[in-house]
PANU-436226 format. One record per residue: residue number from 1; x, z negated, y of N, C-alpha, C in turn. Coordinates in nm, 3 decimals, m for minus. Layout:
N
resi	n_x	n_z	n_y	ca_x	ca_z	ca_y	c_x	c_z	c_y
NUM	X	Z	Y	X	Z	Y	X	Z	Y
...
//
This chain:
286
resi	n_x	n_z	n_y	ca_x	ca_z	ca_y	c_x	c_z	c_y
1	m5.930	6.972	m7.151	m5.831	7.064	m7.091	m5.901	7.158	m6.993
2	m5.856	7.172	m6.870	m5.906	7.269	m6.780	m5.899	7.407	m6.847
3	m5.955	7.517	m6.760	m5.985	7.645	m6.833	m5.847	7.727	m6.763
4	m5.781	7.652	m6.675	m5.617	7.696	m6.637	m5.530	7.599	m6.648
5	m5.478	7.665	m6.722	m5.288	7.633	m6.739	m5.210	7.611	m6.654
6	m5.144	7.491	m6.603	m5.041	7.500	m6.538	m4.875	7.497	m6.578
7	m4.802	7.624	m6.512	m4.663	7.624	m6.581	m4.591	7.568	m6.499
8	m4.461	7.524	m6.475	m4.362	7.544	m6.378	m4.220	7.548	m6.466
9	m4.109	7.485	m6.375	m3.951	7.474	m6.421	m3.897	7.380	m6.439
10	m3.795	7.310	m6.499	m3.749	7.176	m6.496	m3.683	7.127	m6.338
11	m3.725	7.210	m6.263	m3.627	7.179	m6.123	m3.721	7.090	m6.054
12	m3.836	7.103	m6.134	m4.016	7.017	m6.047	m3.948	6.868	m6.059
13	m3.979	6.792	m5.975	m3.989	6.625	m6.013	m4.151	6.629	m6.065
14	m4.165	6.559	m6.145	m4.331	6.494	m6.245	m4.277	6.419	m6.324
15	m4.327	6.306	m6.271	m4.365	6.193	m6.381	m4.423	6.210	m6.504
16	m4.349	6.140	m6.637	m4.446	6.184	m6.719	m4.577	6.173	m6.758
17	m4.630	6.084	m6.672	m4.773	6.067	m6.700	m4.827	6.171	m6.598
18	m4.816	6.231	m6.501	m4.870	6.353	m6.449	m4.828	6.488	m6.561
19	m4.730	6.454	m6.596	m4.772	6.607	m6.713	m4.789	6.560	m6.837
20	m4.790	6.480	m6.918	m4.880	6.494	m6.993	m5.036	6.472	m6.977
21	m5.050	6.415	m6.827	m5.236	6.418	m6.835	m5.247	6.545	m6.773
22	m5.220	6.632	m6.751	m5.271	6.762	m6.719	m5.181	6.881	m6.817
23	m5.127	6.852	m6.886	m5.040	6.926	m7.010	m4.988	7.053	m6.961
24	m4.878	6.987	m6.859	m4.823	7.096	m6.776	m4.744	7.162	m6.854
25	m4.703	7.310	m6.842	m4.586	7.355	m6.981	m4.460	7.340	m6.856
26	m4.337	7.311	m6.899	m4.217	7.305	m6.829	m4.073	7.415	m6.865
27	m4.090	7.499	m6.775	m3.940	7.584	m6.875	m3.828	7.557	m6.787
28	m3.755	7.526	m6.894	m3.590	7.414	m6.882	m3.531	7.589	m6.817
29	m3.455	7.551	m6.664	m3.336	7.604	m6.628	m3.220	7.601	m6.730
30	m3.139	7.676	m6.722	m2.986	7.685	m6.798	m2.883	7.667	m6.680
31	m2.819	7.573	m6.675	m2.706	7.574	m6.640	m2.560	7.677	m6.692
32	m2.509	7.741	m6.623	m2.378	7.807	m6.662	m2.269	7.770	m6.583
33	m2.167	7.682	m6.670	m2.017	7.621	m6.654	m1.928	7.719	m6.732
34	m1.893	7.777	m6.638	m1.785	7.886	m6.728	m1.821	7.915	m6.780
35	m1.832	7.967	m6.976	m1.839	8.043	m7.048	m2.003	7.987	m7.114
36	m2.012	7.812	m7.062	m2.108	7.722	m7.153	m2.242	7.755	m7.076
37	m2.301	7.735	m7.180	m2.485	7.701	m7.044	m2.511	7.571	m7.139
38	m2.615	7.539	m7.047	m2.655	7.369	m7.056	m2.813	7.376	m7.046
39	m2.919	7.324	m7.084	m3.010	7.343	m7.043	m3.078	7.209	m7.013
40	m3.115	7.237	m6.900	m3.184	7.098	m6.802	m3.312	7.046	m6.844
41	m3.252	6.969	m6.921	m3.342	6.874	m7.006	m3.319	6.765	m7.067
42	m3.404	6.674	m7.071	m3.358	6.540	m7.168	m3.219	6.473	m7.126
43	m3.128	6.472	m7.118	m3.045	6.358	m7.114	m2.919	6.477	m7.010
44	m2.904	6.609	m6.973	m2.864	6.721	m6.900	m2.886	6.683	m6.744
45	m2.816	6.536	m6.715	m2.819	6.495	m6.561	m2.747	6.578	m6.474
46	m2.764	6.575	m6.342	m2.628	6.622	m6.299	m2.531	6.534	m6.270
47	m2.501	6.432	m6.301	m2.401	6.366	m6.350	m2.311	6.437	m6.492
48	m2.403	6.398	m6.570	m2.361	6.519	m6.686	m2.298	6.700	m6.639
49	m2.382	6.719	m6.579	m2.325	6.851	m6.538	m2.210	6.860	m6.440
50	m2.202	6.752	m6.368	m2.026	6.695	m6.273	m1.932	6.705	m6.372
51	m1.952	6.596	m6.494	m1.865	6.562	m6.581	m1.822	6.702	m6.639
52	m1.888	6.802	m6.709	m1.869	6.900	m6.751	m1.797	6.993	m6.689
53	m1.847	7.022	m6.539	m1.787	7.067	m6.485	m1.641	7.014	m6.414
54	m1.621	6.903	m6.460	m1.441	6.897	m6.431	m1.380	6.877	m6.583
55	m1.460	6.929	m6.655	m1.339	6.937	m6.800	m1.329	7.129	m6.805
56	m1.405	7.164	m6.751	m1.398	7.288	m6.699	m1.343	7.390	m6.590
57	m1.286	7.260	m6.502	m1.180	7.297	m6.410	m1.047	7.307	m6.439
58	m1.007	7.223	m6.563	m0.849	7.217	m6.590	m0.857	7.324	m6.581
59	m0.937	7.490	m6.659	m0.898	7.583	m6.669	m0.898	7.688	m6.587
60	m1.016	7.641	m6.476	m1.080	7.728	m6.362	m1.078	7.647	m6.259
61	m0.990	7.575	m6.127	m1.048	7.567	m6.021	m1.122	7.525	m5.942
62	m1.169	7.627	m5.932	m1.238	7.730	m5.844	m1.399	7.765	m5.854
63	m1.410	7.712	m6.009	m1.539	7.712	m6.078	m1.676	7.625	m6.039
64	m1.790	7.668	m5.988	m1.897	7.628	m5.954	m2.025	7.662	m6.025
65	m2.130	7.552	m6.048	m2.222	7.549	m6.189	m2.291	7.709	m6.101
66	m2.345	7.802	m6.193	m2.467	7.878	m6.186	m2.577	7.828	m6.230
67	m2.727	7.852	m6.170	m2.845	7.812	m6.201	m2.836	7.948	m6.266
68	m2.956	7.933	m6.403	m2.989	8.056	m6.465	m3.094	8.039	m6.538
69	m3.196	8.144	m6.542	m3.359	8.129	m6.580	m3.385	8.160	m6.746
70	m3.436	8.095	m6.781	m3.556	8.084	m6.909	m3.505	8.229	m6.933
71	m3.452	8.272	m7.079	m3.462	8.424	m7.101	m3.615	8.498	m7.086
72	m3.632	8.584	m7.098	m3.745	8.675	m7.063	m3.841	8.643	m7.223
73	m3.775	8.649	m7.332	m3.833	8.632	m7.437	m3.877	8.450	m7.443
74	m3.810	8.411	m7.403	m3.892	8.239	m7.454	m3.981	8.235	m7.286
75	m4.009	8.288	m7.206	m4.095	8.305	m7.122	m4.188	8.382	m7.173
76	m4.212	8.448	m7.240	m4.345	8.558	m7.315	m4.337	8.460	m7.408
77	m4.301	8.428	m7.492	m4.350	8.324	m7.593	m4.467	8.192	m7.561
78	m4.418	8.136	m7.448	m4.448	8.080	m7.354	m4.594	8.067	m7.345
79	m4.592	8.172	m7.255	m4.715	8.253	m7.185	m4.827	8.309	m7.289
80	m4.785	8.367	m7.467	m4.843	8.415	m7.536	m4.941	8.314	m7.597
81	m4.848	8.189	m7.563	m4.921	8.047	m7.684	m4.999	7.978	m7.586
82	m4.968	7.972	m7.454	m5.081	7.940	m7.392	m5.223	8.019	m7.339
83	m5.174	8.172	m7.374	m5.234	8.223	m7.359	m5.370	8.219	m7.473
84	m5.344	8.159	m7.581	m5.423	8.163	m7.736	m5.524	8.041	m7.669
85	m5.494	7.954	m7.556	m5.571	7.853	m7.535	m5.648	7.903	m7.386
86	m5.591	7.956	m7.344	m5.668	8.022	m7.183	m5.641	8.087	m7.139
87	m5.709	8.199	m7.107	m5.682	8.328	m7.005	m5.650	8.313	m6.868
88	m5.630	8.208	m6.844	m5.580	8.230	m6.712	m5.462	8.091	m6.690
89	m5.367	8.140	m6.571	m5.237	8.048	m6.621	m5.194	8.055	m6.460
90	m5.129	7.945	m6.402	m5.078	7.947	m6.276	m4.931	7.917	m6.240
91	m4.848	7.985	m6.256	m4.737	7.947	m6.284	m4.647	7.892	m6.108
92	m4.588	7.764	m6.090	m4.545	7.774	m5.988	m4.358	7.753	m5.996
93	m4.279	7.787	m5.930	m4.134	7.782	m5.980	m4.061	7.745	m5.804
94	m3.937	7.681	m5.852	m3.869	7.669	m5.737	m3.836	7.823	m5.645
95	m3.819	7.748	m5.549	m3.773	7.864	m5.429	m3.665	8.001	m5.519
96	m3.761	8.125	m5.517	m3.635	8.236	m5.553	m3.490	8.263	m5.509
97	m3.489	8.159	m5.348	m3.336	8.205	m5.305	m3.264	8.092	m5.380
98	m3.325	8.000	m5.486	m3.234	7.918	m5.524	m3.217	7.952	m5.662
99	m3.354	8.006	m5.729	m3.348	7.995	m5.882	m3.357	8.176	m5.898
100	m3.295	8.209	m6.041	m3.382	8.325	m6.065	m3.519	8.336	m6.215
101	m3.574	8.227	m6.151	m3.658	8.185	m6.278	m3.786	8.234	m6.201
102	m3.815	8.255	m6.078	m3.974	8.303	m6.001	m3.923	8.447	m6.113
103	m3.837	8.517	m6.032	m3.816	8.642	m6.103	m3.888	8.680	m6.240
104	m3.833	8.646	m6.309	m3.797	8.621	m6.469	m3.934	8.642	m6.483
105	m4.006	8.512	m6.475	m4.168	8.454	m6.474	m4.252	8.577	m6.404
106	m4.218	8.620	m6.303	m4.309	8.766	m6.232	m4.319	8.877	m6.384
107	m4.180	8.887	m6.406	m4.177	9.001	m6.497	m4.243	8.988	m6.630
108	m4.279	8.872	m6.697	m4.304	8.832	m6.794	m4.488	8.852	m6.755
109	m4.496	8.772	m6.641	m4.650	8.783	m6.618	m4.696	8.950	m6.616
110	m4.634	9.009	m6.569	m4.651	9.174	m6.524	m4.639	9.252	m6.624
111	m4.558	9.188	m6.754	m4.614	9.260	m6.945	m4.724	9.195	m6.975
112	m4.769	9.103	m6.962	m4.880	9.071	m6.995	m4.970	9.091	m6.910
113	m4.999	9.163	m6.844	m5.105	9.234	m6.763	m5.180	9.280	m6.826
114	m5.353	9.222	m6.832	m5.426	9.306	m6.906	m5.499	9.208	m7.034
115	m5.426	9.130	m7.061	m5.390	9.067	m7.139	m5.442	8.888	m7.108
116	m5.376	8.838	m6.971	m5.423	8.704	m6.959	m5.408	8.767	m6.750
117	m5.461	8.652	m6.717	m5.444	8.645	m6.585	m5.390	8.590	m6.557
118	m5.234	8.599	m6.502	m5.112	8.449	m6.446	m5.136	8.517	m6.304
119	m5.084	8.413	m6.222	m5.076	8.446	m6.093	m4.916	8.351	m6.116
120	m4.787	8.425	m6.058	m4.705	8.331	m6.017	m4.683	8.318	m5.847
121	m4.623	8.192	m5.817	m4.631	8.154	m5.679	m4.481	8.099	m5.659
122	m4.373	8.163	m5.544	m4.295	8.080	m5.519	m4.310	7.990	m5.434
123	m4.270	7.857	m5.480	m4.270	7.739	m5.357	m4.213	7.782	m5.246
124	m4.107	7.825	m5.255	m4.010	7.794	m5.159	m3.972	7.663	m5.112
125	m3.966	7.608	m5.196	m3.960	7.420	m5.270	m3.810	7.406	m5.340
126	m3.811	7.276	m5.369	m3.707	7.214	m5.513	m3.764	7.083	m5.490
127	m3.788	7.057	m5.643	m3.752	6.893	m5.647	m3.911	6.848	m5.622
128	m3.925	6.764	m5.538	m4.040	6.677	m5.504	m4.081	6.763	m5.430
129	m4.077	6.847	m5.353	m4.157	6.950	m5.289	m4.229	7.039	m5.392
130	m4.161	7.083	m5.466	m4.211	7.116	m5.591	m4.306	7.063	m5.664
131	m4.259	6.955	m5.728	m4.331	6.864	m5.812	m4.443	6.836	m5.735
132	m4.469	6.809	m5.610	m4.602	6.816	m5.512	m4.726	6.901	m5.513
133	m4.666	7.001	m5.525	m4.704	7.137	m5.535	m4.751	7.174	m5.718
134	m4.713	7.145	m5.772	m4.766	7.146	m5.935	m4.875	7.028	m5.940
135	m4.807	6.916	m5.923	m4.970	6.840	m5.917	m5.043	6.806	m5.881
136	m5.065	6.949	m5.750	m5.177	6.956	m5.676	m5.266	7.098	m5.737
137	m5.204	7.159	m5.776	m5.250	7.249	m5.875	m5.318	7.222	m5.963
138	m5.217	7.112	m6.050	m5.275	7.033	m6.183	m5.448	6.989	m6.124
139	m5.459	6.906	m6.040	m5.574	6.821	m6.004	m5.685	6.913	m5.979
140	m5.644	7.039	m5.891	m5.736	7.145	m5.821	m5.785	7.250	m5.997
141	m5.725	7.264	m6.074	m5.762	7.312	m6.220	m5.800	7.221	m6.285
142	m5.784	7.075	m6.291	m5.868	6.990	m6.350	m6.040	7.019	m6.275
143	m6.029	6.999	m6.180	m6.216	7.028	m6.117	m6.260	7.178	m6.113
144	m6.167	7.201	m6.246	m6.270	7.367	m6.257	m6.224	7.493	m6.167
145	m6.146	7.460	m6.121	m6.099	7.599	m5.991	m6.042	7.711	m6.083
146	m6.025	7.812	m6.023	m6.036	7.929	m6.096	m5.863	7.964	m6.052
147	m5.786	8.034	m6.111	m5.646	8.092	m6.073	m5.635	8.113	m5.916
148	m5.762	8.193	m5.862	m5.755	8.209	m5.701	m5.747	8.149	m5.637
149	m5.866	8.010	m5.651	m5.868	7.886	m5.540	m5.749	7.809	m5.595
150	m5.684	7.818	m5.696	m5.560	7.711	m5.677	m5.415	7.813	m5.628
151	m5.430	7.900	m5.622	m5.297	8.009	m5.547	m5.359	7.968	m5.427
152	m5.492	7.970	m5.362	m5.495	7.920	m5.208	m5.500	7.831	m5.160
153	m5.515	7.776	m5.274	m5.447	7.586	m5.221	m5.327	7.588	m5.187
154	m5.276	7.618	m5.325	m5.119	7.594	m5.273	m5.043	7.674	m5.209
155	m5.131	7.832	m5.174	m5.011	7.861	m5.077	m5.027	7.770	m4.958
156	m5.160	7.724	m4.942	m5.145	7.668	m4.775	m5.095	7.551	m4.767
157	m5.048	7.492	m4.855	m4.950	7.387	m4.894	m4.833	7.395	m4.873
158	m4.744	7.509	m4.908	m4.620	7.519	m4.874	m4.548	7.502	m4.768
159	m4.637	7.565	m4.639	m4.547	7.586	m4.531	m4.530	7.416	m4.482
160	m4.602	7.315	m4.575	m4.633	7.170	m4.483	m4.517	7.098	m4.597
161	m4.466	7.181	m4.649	m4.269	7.122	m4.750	m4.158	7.089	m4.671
162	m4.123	6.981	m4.644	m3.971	6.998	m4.585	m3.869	6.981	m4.589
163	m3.758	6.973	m4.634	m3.639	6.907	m4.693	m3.511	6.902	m4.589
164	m3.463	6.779	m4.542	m3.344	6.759	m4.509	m3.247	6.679	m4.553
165	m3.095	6.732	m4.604	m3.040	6.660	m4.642	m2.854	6.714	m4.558
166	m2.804	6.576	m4.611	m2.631	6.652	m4.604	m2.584	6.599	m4.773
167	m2.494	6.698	m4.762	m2.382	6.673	m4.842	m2.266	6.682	m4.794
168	m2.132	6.608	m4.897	m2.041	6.652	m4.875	m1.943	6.740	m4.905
169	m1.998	6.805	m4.994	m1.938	6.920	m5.085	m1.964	7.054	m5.015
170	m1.900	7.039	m4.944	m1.832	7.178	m4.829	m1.808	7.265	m4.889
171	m1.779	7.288	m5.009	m1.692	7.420	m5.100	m1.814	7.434	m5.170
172	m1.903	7.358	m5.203	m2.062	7.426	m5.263	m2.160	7.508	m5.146
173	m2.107	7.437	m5.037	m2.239	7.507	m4.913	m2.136	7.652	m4.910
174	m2.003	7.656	m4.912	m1.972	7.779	m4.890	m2.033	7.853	m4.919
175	m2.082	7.861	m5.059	m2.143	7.967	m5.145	m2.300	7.937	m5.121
176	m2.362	7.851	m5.099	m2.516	7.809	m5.127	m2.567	7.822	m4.957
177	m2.500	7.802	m4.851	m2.529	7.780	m4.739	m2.467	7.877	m4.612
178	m2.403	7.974	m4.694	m2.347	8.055	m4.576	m2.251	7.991	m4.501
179	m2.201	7.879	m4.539	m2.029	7.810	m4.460	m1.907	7.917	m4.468
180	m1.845	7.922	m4.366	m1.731	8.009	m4.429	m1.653	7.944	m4.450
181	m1.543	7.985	m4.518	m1.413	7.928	m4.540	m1.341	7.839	m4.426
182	m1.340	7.893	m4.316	m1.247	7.825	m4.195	m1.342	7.672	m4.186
183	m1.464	7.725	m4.236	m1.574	7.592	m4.188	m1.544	7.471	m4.283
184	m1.520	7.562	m4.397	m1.488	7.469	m4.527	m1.397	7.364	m4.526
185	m1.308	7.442	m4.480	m1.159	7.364	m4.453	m1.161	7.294	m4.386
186	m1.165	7.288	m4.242	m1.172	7.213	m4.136	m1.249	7.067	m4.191
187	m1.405	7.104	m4.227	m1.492	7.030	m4.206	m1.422	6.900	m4.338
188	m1.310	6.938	m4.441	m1.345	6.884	m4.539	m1.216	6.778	m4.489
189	m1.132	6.867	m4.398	m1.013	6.785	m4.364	m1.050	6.669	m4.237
190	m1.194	6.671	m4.255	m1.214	6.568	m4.102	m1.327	6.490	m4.168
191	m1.355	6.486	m4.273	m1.458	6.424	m4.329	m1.572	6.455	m4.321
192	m1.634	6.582	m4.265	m1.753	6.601	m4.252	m1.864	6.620	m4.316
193	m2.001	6.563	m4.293	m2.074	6.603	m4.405	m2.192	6.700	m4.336
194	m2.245	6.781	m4.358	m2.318	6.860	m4.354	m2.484	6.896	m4.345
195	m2.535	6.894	m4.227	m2.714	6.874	m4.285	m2.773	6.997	m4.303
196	m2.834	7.053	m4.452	m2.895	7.103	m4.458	m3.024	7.157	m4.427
197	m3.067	7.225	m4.397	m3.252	7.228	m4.388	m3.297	7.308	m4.508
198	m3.388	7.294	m4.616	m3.427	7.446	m4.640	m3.557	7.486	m4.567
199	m3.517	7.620	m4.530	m3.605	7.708	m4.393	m3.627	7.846	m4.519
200	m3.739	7.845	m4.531	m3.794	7.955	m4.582	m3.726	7.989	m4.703
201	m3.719	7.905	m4.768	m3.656	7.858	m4.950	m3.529	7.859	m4.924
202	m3.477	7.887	m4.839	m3.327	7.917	m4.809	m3.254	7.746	m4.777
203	m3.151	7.721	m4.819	m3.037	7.641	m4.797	m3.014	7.658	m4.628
204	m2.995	7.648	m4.494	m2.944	7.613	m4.385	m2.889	7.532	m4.311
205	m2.756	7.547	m4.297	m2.697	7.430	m4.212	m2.711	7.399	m4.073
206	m2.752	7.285	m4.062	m2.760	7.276	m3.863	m2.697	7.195	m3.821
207	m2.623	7.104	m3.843	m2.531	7.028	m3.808	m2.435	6.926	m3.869
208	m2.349	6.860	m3.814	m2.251	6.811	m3.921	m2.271	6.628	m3.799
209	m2.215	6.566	m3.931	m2.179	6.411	m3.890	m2.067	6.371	m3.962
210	m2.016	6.269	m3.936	m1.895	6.220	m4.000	m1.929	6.074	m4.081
211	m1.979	5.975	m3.990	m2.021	5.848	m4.100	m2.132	5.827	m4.176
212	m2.136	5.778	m4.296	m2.277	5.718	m4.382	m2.399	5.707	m4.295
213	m2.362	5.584	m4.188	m2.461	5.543	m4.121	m2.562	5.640	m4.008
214	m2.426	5.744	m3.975	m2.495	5.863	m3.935	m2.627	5.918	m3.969
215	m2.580	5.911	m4.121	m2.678	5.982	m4.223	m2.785	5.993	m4.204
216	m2.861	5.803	m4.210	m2.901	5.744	m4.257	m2.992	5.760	m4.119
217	m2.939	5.749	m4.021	m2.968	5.765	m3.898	m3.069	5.890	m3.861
218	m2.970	5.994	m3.910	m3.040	6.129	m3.879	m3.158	6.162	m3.973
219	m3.142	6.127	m4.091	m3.277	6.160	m4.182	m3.417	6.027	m4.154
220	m3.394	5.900	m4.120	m3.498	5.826	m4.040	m3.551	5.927	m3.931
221	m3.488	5.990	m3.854	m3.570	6.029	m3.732	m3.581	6.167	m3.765
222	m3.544	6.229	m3.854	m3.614	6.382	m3.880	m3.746	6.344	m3.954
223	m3.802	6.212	m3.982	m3.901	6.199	m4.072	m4.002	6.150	m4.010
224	m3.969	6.008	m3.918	m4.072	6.028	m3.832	m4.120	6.095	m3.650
225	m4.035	6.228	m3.643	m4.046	6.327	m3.571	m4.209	6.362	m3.581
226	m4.248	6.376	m3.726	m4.370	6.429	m3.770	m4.455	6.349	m3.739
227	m4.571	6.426	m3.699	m4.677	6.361	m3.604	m4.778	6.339	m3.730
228	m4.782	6.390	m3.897	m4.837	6.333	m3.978	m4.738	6.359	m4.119
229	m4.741	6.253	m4.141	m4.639	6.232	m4.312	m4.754	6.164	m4.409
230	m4.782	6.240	m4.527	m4.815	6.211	m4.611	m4.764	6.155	m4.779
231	m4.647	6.230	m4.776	m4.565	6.192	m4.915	m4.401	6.178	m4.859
232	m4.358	6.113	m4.876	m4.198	6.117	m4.889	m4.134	6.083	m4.987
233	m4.044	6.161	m5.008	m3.942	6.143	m5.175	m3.775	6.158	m5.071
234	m3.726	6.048	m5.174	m3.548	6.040	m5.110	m3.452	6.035	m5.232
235	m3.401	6.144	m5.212	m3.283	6.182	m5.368	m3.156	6.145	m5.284
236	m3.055	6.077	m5.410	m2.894	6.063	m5.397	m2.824	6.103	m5.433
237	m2.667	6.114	m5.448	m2.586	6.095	m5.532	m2.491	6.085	m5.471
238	m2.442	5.921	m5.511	m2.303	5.878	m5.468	m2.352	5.822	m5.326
239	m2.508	5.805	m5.299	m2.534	5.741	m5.175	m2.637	5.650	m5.183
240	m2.623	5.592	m5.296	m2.716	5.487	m5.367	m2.714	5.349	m5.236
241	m2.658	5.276	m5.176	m2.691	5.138	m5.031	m2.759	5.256	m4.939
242	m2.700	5.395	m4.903	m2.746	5.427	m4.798	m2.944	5.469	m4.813
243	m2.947	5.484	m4.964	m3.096	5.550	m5.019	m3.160	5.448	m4.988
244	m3.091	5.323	m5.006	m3.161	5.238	m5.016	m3.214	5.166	m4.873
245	m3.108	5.177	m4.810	m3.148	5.132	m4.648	m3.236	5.272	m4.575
246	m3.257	5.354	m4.600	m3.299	5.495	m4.535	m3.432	5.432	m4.621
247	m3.494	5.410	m4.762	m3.607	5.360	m4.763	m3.633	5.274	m4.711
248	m3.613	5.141	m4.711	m3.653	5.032	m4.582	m3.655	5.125	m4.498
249	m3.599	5.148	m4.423	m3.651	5.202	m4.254	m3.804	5.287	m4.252
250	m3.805	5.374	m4.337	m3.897	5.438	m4.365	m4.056	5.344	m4.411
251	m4.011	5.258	m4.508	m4.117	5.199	m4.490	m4.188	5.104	m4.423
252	m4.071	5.047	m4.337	m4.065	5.003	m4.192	m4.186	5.042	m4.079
253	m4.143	5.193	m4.063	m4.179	5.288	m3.982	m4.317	5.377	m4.025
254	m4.355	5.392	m4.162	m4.474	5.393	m4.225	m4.511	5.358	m4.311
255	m4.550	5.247	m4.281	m4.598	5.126	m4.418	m4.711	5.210	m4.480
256	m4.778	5.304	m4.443	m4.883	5.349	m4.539	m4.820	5.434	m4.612
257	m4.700	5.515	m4.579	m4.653	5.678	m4.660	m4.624	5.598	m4.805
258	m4.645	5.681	m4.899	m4.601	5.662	m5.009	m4.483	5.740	m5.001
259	m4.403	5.666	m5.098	m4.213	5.680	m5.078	m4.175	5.696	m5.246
260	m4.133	5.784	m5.245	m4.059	5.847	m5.400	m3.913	5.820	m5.387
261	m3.839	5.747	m5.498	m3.682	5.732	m5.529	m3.720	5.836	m5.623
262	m3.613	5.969	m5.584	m3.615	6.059	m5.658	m3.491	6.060	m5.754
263	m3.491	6.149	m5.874	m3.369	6.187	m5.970	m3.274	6.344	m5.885
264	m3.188	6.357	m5.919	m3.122	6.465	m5.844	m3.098	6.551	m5.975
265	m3.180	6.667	m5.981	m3.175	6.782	m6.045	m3.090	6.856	m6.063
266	m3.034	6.895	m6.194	m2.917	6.974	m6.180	m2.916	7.110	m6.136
267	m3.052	7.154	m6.120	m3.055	7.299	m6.082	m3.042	7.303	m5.905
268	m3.083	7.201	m5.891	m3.000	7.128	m5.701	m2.875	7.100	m5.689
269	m2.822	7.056	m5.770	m2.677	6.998	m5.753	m2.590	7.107	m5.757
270	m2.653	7.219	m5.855	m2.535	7.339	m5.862	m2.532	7.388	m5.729
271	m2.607	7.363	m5.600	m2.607	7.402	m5.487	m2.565	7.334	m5.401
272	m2.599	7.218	m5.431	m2.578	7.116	m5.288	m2.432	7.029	m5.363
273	m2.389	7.034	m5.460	m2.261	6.917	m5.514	m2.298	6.789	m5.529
274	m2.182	6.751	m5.550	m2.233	6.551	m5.546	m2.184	6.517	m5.414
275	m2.219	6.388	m5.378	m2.174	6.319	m5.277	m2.354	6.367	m5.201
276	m2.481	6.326	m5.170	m2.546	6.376	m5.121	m2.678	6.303	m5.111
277	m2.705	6.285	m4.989	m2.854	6.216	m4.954	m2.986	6.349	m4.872
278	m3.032	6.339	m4.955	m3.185	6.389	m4.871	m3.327	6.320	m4.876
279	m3.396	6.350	m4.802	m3.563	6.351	m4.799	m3.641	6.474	m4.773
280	m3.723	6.469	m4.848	m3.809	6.567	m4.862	m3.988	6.504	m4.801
281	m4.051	6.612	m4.745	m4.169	6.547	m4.663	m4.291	6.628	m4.663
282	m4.385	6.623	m4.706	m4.506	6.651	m4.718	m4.581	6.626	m4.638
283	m4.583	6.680	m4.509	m4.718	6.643	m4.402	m4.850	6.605	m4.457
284	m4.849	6.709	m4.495	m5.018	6.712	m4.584	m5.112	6.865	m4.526
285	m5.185	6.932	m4.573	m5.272	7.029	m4.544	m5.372	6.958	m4.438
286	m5.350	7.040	m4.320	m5.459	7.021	m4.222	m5.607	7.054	m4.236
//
């Protein structure tokens, strides 16, 4: 075992053989559906969390999942038991404008001040940007690095994260993306789907398309725009032929990139909805 700990959130993509060979600790997001929370784990898809959330509409609407963080006490618990194994701990968590689990994790590290050395780090990530970012950590604390040199790894890692996707769930970007209402409407009565960026952990919309093939179209050439790609990961839902033709092209176009079929996280979905294709892209550190 390295002499640092690595923590993160269930919002990371990792394989399980990357965390159990570096014995990453993982703290499960809570989902909140109306009155219920859910916690994102084990068999807690967002499929599962769709389903839930329309036996939860007969009564509400209007109702959209909340992401919600690890209580403060099973985060010190956490932190106390790994702390019995190493003084020093690196905690990394999805983007704060999406989760409030960086939060949570700051405050928890900041009672134990004194006590162990955590450094927490927001990605400004989700998903495979994330999960990138933890097991590059993992590898850089396997060869002995100390809490510092792996916070300066990975901050200089971050800014080389990129994620573009659309969805079609117009009434989720309202709230997650700054759409307004008039945008909502319109866009939903013409079929439109929506491309996201996240720009500085933030959700951003930059433009809209109307067909599949569009899609498929626009995320091929936002990918190889980049003058170096090192990792690519491509998440669905409900766009399973188009994932699949958007990988061919891609590996078409860089037969060397390694290419991730990703799972779609429910602590993403409470943001982005179903109906939804992205890629996420890892230049690599210069």
């Amino acid at each position: 075992m390295s002499k640092v700990r690595i923590v993160t959130d269930s919002n990371a993509y990792l394989s399980p053989e990357v965390r159990e060979r570096y014995e990453i600790e993982v703290i499960p997001h809570k989902i909140k559906i109306g009155s219920a929370y859910f916690e994102e784990a084990g068999d807690f898809t967002a499929d599962r969390m769709f389903e839930k959330l329309q036996e939860a509409r007969s009564r509400d609407a209007d109702l959209l999942p909340v992401v919600r963080a690890a209580d403060l006490n099973s985060i010190l618990d956490r932190f106390q038991r790994l702390g019995s194994q190493s003084e020093q701990i690196v905690a990394i968590h999805m983007s704060s404008e999406l989760s409030p689990m960086w939060s949570e994790v700051r405050k928890a590290a900041e009672m134990l001040k004194g006590r162990n050395t955590i450094r927490v780090i927001d990605s400004l990530s989700t998903s495979y940007g994330l999960g990138l970012l933890v097991e590059q950590a993992a590898e850089v604390a396997d060869a002995e690095a100390d809490v510092h040199e792996i916070a300066r790894v990975i901050n200089g890692a971050v800014p080389h994260l990129y994620l573009a996707l659309f969805s079609e769930s117009l009434n989720y970007l309202e709230r997650s993306a700054g759409l307004s209402p008039s945008q909502n409407l319109l866009g939903t009565m013409l079929g439109i789907k929506a491309m996201l960026m996240l720009e500085d952990g933030q959700l951003s919309p930059l433009e809209k398309v109307q067909t599949k093939d569009e899609v498929v179209e626009k995320l091929h050439q936002f990918v190889v725009e980049f003058a170096s790609v090192e990792r690519i990961g491509v998440l669905q839902h409900g766009y399973a032929p188009q994932q699949e033709a958007l990988m061919e092209l891609l590996g078409e176009s860089l037969p060397d990139v390694r290419i991730a079929q990703l799972d779609y996280p429910p602590s993403l979905a409470a943001y982005c909805g179903p109906n939804i294709i992205g890629v996420m892209v890892y230049e690599g550190a210069y």
